[in-house]
N, C-alpha and C positions, 0 to 999 in steps of 0.2 A: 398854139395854145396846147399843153398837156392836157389829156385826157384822166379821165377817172375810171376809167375802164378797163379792161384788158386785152376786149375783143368788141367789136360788134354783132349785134344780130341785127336781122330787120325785124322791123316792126309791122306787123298783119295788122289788118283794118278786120279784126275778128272778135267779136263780143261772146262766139261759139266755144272761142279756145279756153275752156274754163276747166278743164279738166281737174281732179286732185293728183297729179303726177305725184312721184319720190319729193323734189326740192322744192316744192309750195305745200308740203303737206303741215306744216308748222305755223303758214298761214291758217289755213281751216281752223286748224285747233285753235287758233290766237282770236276769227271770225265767233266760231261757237262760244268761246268761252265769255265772251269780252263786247260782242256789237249786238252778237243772235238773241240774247234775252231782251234787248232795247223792244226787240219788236213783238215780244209775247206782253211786254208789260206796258207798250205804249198801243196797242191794241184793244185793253182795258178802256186805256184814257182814249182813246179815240172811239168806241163806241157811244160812252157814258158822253164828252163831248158833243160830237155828234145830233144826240140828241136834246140836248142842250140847242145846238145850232139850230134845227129846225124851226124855231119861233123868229130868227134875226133873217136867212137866209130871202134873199132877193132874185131877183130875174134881170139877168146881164143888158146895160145900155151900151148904147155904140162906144161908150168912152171908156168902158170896159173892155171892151173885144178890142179896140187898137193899144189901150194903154198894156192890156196883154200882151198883144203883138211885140211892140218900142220895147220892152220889157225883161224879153226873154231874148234869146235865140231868133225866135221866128223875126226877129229883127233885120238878119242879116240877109233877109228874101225882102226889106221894103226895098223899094225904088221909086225914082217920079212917073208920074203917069206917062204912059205909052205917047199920050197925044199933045206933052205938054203943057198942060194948063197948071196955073200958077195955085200951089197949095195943095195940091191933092195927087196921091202918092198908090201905088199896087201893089198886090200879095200874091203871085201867082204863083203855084203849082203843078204842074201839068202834066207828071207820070208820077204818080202814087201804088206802091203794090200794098198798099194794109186792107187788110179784111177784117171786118166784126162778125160778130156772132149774128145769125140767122141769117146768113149768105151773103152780106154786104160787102159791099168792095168800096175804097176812097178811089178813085181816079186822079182828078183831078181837084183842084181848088179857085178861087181867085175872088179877091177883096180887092173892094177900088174904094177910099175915104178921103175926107177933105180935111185939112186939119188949118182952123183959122184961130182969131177974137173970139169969137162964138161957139169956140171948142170943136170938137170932130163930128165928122156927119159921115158913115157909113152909105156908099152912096147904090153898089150892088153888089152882090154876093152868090157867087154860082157856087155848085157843089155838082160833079161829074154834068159838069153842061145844065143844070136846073138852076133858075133861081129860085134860092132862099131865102125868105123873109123874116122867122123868127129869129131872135135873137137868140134866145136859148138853144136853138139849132145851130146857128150860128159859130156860137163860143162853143158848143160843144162839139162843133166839127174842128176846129180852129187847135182846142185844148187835146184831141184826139191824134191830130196830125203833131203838134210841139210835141208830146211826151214819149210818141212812139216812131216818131222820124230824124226831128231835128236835137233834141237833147238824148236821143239815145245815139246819134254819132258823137256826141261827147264821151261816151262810156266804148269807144271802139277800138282804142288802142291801150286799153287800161291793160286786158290781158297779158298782152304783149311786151308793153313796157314793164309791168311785175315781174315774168320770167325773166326780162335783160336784167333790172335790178338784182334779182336774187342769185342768177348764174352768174353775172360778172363781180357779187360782192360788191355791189357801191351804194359803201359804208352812209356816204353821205346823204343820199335819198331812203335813207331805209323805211322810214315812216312813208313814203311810198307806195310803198309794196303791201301795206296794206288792206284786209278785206275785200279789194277787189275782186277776184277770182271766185273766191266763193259764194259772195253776191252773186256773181252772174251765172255762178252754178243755177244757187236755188230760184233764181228768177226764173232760167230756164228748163228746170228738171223736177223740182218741187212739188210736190202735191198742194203746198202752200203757197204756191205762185201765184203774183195777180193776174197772169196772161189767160190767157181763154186757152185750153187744153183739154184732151180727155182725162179724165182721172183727178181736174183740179179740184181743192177744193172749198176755196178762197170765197167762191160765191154763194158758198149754206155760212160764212164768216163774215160778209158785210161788207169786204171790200174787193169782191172779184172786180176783173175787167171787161170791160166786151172785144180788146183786140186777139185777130187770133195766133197763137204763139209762132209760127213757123210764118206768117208775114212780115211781122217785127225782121227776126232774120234776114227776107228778103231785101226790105226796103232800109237796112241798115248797108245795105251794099250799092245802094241807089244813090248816086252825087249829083243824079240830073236836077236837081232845084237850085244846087249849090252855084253850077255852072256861072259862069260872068259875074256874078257877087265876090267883092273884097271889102273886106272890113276897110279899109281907105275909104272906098266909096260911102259906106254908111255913115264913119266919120264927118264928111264933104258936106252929106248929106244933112244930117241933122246937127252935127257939131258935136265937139271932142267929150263933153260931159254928159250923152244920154248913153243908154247901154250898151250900145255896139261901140261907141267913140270908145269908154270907158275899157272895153275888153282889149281892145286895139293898141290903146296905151299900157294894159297890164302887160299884153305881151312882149310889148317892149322892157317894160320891167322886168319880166319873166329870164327874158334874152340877155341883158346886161348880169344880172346878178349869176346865173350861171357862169357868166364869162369871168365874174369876181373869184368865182368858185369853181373852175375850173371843170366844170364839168360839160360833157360830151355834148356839142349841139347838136348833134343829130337826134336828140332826145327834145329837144324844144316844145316841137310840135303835140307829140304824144302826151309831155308831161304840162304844156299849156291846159291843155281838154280834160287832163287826169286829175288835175287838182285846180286850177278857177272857175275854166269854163261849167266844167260840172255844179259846183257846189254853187255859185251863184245865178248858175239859170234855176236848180232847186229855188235859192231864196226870192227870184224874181217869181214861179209858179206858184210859191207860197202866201204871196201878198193878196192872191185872188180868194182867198178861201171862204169868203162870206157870200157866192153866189148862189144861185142853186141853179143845175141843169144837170141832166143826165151823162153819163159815162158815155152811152151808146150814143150815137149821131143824128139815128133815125128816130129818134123818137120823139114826136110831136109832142107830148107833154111830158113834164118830170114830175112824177107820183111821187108820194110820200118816201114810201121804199128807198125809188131812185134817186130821191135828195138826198137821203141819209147814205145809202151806199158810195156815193161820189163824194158826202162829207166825210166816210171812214176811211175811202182808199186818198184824197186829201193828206188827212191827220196823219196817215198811218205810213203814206210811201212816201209823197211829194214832198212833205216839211222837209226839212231837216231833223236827222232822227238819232242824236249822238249818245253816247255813254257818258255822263257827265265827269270819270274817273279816269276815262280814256278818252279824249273827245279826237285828236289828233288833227286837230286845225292847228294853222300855222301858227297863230298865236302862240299856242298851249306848248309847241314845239322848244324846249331847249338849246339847239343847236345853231351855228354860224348862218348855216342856206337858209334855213326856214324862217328864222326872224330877220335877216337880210332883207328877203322877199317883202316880208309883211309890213317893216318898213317903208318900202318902195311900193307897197300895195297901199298901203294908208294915206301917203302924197296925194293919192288917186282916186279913193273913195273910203275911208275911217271905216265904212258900216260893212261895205265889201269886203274889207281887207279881213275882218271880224270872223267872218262865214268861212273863208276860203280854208276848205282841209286840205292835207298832204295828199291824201287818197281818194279814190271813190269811195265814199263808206256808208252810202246808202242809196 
């Protein structure tokens, strides 16, 4: 098979390499001009929101916390139980390096639920060896580990693959190459950032975070959760139509249509995570947005404050948060590859296929 390339580079498992080198610097400008005000003007609407939401906002049931789970990402860590028994499935965790603010560290994790007739039953729930009983503890340890472990290795080779696109000129993924980079600049360097840093300043704004910035980093390098998990198994496991079956099959889609389009499979993987996996674990985190619980882990109740600050940074980071002139989903895309895809996306799920951008773009 011809390639679309010229040369190869590797691809780094680095969310860090964000730099504004010479040949992404036309990215930046293309980020500022074009994605960067979405967040100054949905900001607005996410506060005013926000508090609107306060009077609907609920406190998370067991069928919440798993449907979360089946949902997102944190899917592809279910398994059957350790011992067996018929109907009831585990989430285990067991070397976490994220910290929160006021010296907290994640360790470890683990969810063991029953899922029958009678819907799910939550059956116990450790956190660094304690068990936990609130729900709202619960989801918000749950929702703590998804956004800052499992969906940000979605965003790990975004980097990477930008620069292969733009040094090797491949014309055909150029919408690709998109906002990534600088995204993950300001994510990480920002005074506007939502991560917990000194100098941030997101949390006098409504939607800081409680993780803290230089953990992210680490445990983006962490695969020990991944270990023995294949999207096959998830598949087996619950069947080809919930969200892990469904990604399993897009990647296959993913793989074919490249091959129609000749372009480089050693890009597969990177450009899987770079444009579905990301954009639809976003629109699976988005469905939860009517609960309330705190940002932070530890905290035994969620105050007024904390409900609103978890509904701003919600609205504000976790949606989908597009320029409606630029939006750069595959739909919106012109070109051979991109509608290709999105046809063989829509076989597979119509509403999926809807979401999925070219790029990381938010």
């Amino acid at each position: 098979m011809r390639s679309t390339t010229k040369k190869h580079s590797p691809f780094r498992p680095r969310i860090d390499d964000c730099e504004c080198t010479p040949s992404v610097q036309h990215i930046f400008r293309r980020h500022y001009l074009i994605q960067s005000p979405m967040y100054y003007i949905r900001w607005i609407y996410a506060v005013l929101y926000s508090l609107y939401l306060l009077f609907f906002l609920r406190a998370p049931t067991d069928s919440d916390i798993v449907g979360y789970i089946e949902n997102t990402t944190m899917a592809m860590l279910i398994r059957r139980a350790a011992d067996g028994k018929t109907g009831e499935y585990e989430v285990t965790v067991s070397d976490c390096k994220l910290r929160a603010s006021g010296g907290y560290s994640l360790k470890n994790m683990s969810l063991r639920y029953k899922a029958g007739r009678n819907g799910v039953q939550i059956l116990n729930f450790t956190r660094n060896g304690v068990e936990v009983g609130n729900r709202s503890e619960m989801f918000s340890t749950v929702y703590f580990y998804h956004i800052h472990s499992m969906h940000t290795k979605s965003h790990l080779f975004s980097n990477s693959l930008v620069r292969h696109i733009v040094d090797n000129d491949v014309k055909t993924l150029q919408e690709s190459s998109y906002t990534s980079i600088p995204l993950h600049y300001v994510l990480l360097h920002s005074s506007l950032s939502v991560l917990m840093w000194d100098g941030n300043m997101s949390r006098y704004l409504g939607y800081g975070n409680a993780c803290i910035r230089e953990s992210i980093l680490e445990e983006s390098r962490n695969m020990s959760a991944l270990e023995g998990h294949r999207a096959e198994h998830r598949w087996n496991l619950h069947g080809k139509n919930t969200f892990a079956g469904k990604l399993f099959r897009s990647r296959q889609a993913l793989q074919s249509v490249m091959e129609r389009h000749d372009i480089d499979p050693k890009l597969l993987d990177a450009l899987f995570n770079h444009t579905i996996v990301h954009s639809v674990d976003h629109h699976g985190i988005s469905e939860w947005s009517f609960l309330r619980f705190s940002l932070h882990p530890w905290d035994k109740d969620c105050s007024l404050y904390q409900a609103f600050n978890t509904s701003v940074f919600r609205v504000l980071i976790t949606q989908p948060n597009l320029n409606p002139l630029a939006p750069n989903t595959i739909s919106s895309i012109n070109k051979p590859f991109y509608q290709d895809l999105y046809r063989e996306l829509r076989k597979i799920d119509p509403k999926m296929a809807d979401v999925v951008t070219a790029s990381v773009m938010y």
